[in-house]
Every structure is written in C-alpha cells, then in structure tokens.
N, C-alpha and C positions, 0 to 999 in steps of 0.2 A: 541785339537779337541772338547773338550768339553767345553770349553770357547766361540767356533763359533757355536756350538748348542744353547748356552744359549743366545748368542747374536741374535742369527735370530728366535730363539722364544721370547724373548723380543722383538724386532720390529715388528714380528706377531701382538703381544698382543698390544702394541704400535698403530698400526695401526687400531687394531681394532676395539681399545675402541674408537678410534678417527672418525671410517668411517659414525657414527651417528651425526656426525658433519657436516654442511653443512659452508664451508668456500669460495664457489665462486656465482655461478649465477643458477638460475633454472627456467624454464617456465613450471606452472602446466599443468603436463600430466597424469593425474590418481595415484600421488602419494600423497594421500592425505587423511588428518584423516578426519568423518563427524559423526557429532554429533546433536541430537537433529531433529528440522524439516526438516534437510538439504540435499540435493541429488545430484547427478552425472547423467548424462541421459549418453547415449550413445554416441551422438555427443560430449559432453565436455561442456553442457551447466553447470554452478553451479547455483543450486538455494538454497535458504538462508532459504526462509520462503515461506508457501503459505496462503491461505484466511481463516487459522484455526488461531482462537482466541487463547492469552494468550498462544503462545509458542516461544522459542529460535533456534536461528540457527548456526550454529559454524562449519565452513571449513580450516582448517589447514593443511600447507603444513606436510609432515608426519616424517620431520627428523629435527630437533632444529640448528638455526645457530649462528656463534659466531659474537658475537656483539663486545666485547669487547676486546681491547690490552692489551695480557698480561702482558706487560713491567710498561706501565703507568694506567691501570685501564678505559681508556677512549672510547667512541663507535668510532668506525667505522665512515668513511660516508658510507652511504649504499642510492638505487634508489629504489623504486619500481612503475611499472605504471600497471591500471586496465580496463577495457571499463564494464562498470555496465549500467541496467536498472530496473527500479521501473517500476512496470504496473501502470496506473491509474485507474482500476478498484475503486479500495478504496483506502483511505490513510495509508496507516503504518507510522511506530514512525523511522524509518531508518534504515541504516545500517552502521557498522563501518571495516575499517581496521584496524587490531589488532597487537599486537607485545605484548606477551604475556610467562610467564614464564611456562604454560602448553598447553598441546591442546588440555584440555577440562578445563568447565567453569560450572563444577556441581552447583557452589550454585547462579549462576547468574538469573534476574529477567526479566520478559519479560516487556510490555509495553517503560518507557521512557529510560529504563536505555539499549535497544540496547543488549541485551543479556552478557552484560559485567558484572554488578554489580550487588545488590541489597540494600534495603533501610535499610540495616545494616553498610554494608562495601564501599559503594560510597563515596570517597573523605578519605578512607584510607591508609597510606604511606605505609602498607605492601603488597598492591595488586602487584607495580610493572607494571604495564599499560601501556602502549602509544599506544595511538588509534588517528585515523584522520575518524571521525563523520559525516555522512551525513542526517540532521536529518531533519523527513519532519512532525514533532508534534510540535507545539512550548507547550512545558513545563514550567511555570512561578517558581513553585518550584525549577528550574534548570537553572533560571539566561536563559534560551531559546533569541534568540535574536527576532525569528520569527518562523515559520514552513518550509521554507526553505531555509537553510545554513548549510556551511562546518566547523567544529569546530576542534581543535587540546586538543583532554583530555589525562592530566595524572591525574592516578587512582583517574579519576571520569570522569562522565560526563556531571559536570562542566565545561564547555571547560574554558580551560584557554585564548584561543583566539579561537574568530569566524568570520564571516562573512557570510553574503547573497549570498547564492548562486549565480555563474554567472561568466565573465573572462572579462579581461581587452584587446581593440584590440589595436594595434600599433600604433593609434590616441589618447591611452587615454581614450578612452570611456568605459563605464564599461556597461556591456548586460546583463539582469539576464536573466539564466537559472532556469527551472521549475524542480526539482529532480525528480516527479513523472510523466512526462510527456510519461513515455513510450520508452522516445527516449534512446539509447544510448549513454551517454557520456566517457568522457577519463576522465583521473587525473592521476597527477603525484606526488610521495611523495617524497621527496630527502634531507638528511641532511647530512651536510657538517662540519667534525669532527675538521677541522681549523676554523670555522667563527661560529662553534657551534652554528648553524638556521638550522633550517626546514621548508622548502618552501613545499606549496599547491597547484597545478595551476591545474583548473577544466575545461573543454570545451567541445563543442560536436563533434562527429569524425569526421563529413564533415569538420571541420576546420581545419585549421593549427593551433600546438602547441604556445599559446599566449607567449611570452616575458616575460612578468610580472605575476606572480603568483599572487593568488588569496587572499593568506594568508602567510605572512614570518613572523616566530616566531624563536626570539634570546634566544635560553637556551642551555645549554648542560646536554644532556638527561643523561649521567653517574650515577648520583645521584640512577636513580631511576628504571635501566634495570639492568640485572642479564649477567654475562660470556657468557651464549648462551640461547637463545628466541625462540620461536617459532612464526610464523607469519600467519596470515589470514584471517578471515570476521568471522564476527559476525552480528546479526540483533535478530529481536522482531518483533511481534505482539500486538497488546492490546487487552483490554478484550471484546469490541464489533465488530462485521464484519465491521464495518467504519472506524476502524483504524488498518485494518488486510491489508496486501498487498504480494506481490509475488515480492521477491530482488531476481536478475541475477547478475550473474561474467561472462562476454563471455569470457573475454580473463586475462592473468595476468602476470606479469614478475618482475623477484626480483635479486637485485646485491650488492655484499658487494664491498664497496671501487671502484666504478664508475658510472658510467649510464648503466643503463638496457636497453636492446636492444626496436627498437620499436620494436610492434605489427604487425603484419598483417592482416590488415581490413577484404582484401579478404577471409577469411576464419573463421568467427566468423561464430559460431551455431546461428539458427535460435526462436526466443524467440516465446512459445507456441503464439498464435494468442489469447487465452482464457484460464482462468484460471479453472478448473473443477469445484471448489467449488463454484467459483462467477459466473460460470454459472448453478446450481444446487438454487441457493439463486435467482440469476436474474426469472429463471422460476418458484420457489416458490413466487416472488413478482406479476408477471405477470398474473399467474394463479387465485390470490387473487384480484387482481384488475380485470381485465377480467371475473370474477365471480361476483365481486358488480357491474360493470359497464350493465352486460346483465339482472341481478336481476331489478336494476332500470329503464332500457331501458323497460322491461315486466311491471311493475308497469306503469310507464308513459302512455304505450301504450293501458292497459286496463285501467286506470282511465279515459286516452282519448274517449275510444272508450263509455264509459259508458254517456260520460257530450254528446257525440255526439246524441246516443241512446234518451235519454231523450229532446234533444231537438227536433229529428225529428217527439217524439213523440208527443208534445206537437204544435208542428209546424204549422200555418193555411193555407190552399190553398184559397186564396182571390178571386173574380171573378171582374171582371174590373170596373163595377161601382163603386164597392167595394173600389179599389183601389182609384177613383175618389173624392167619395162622405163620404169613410170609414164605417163599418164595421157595419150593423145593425144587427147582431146574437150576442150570449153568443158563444164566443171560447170555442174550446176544454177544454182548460187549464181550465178556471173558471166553468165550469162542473165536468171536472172531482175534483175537489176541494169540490163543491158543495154536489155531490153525496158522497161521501168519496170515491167517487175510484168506481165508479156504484157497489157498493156493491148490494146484495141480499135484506137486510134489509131496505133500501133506495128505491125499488121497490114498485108505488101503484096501479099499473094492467100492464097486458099482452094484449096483438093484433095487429094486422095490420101486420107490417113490424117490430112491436120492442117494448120497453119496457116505461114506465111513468117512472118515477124517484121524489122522493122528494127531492125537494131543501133545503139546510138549510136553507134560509131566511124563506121560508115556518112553517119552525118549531118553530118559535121563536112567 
C-alpha cells in the first residue's frame, strides 16, 4: 500500500515539475509575461513600444517550451505565425521575434540592437538567441543591408542572413513591402528539424500565403538553443522621437513539431488610429510654427501698412493740364524735405491762411 502511495506521489511531483512545460501549440490569450515599455489593452492588441525615446519592449509567452529531443539533443521542428504593424508616424529601429533562454532581457539595449543585446554582449556565443528581425534603421555598424528587411540573428544582430523586405508572387516576381507603412502584415517562421532550415515568408493579409518564402537559411539551430526556451517579441526605440515608433502584435500562434493553425483575420483588435505621444509632439510642432508663422504675417502686414502710409503721404493730386503739360509747382515731397518736416524753426512769418517757410536752398 505504501509503495502505490509513493508511486502516485511521484507522478504528482513528476507531473508537476513538467506542467511549466509547454510541449504542444498555444495561441496568445493573456498568458503572458510583459516587460519594459510593453502592454496588453483589453481587446488583445500587444504593443511593444510607443513614441518614448530610448526604451525596450519584451512580450513572452508565460510558460517555457521544449525545443529539444531528449534522446538525441536536436530541436524540434517547430511553426510560428504573427500579423504585426509598425505605425508610420516616425521611424523606429524594429522589432524582433525571439526564442530566448529567459523572459526577461534586463541588460538588453535599446536603439539598433531591438531590445535583444547590448554593445557588450552582441555577437556572444553565451547569449543563446534566435531571433527573425524586422529592422526598419539601416545600422552600417551592423552589416544593416538597408532600413527595410527581414533578417535571421543568432545571438546577435548581426543577421547572419537577411533580405529586403517584401514576398515573392507565383510569377516569380518579387513586391517589396514597406515595414512601417502602418499596414498589417503576416510572416511565418517554420524550421524543419530533418532538412535543418528555417524558412521566412513575409506578406500583407489581404494576400494569399506566397509559395516561396522570403528567406531559407540552412543551419541547425542545436548548437546554440537550450532543452526549453521561451518565445516572444522584443523591439527598441532610439534616442530621438524620429526613430521612436509604436510596434503591434494583433494576432499570434506557435506549434512544436507541425504548422500552426491559421489566424483569423475576422477578429484582429483594432490598431489605435494615433499614437498619444506623437500627437502631444505633432501639437507642440504646430503650435510653434502657427506662432512664427502669425508673428511674421503681423510684421508683414504693419511694415505694409507703414511703406503704404508714407506714400499716400507723400502722394500728389495733379490737375489736368497738369497731367498734359506736367507739373509747374514744388511737390509735397520736396517741401517737406526742404522745410525739415515744416518744422517751427524753418518758419519766417505767420498770416493769411498759413505759414512762409524757409527753404534750405535759401539758406546756403
């Protein structure tokens, strides 16, 4: 009797150290760790980062999955697909999907490094990384191909392969997409533990899933993931509001050892229409300009009125012969010049109807 006590509390305990395990398929539904600038709304929107400088964002599923076969040491194939959008308000540095040995990334860096690394540990073999990049800063210190493309890093980001954003259609042709356009796109991440690749294929959702991915890289990931990982997004800001931006997750789904279910379009949260901060910065620009623009419209308008002023004063009412024969008086203008301006002192008697005046020629 006491042998089947010990037995069914050992498969308790058995089972329990195991139930932190995630060994099949999960679509995020609020179980999820969030670290950094990143949030959860009500609807299910995830946003990553918003229009504050100089911070990281980090959304991890909340329970660690097993990557690796215990028999031979080697990963899994595993699926995961996302529908993301970048606002275009400003440009941020991107955002990444992660596979990651914790579910927080305390010493990570914001600006190029995507909230992954820092300019210590970037391109170190004990980080343990695999990220698929979607980077919208081209970085020249970082081998960058451009400001928009999809890159595959391990622990760095360095991609070891990239490409320009965009999807190949069933003709062959290749379309580039804009990462920061606002729009909603898809991607799909998939590696395949027999042919040991990792396929990329990026599109926007009105489309049908393209044939050909966008990036297939031959390695097998073994080397460099841990027994069980943790998986999720990661993104950055940089340090001016031109390269600060607002990264969404609408939707998400993750499967060990086959294809992740689709999505369902019909029910993605709706992505804020404005971002708070980039409208708080939009009305501090507008205010400042709208304030020099009415400053100098007031100057224009009384320097106008002033060149106006003086010329009507100055101005002569001709009388027709006048106009005919031209002009046998001394104008306004060269009196008042004459006089200094009919000063007082320039007066040499008073009567009639008005005053004598001396002329300067008079004086000389």
């Amino acid at each position: 009797m006491s042998c089947l006590i010990m037995l069914v509390l050992l498969l308790f305990l058995l089972n329990l150290a195991s139930s932190d395990i995630n060994l099949g398929q999960f679509s995020f539904n609020g179980h999820l760790d969030v670290e950094g600038g990143a949030e959860v709304d009500s609807s299910g929107l995830l946003k990553l980062t918003n229009s504050t400088s100089l911070i990281t964002g980090h959304i991890f599923y909340e329970n660690p999955i097993q990557f690796k076969n215990s028999k031979n040491g080697s990963v899994f194939s595993f699926s995961t697909t996302f529908i993301f959008a970048i606002r275009p308000e400003y440009g941020g540095h991107g955002m990444a999907f992660v596979i990651s040995p914790n579910n927080e990334i305390p010493a990570a860096s914001a600006v190029q490094y995507l909230g992954l690394f820092n300019e210590t540990n970037n391109g170190d073999s004990s980080n343990h990384i695999v990220a698929v990049e979607l980077d919208t800063v081209q970085s020249f210190d970082l081998n960058d191909i451009d400001n928009n493309h999809v890159g595959i890093d391990i622990n760095s980001v360095n991609s070891v392969k990239s490409a320009p954003a965009g999807y190949h259609t069933d003709e062959g042709e290749f379309i580039n997409v804009t990462l920061v356009s606002g729009d909603p796109m898809q991607i799909w991440i998939e590696y395949n533990e027999v042919e040991k690749r990792l396929n990329v294929t990026l599109y926007p959702i009105n489309l049908p899933r393209p044939k050909t991915p966008l990036i297939s890289y031959k390695k097998d990931l073994s080397p460099y993931m841990h027994d069980s990982m943790y998986v999720g997004f990661s993104s950055s800001t940089g340090s001016v509001p031109a390269t600060s931006s607002s990264h969404y997750i609408l939707a998400w789904s993750f499967k060990m050892n086959g294809s992740t279910d689709e999505l369902d379009l019909f029910r993605l949260p709706k992505i804020p229409r404005h971002d708070n901060g980039g409208i708080k910065q939009l009305k501090k620009i507008l205010a400042i300009t709208l304030s020099f623009t009415g400053l100098t419209l007031v100057l224009v308008l009384v320097f106008g009125f002033v060149l106006i002023s003086r010329k009507k004063r100055f101005m002569e009412i001709l009388e027709d012969w006048e106009v005919q024969f031209g002009p046998h008086r001394f104008s306004y203008k060269d009196l008042f010049k004459a006089t200094k301006g009919f000063k007082k002192k320039e007066v040499l008697g008073r009567g009639g109807f008005g005053r004598v005046y001396m002329l300067k020629s008079q004086q000389r």
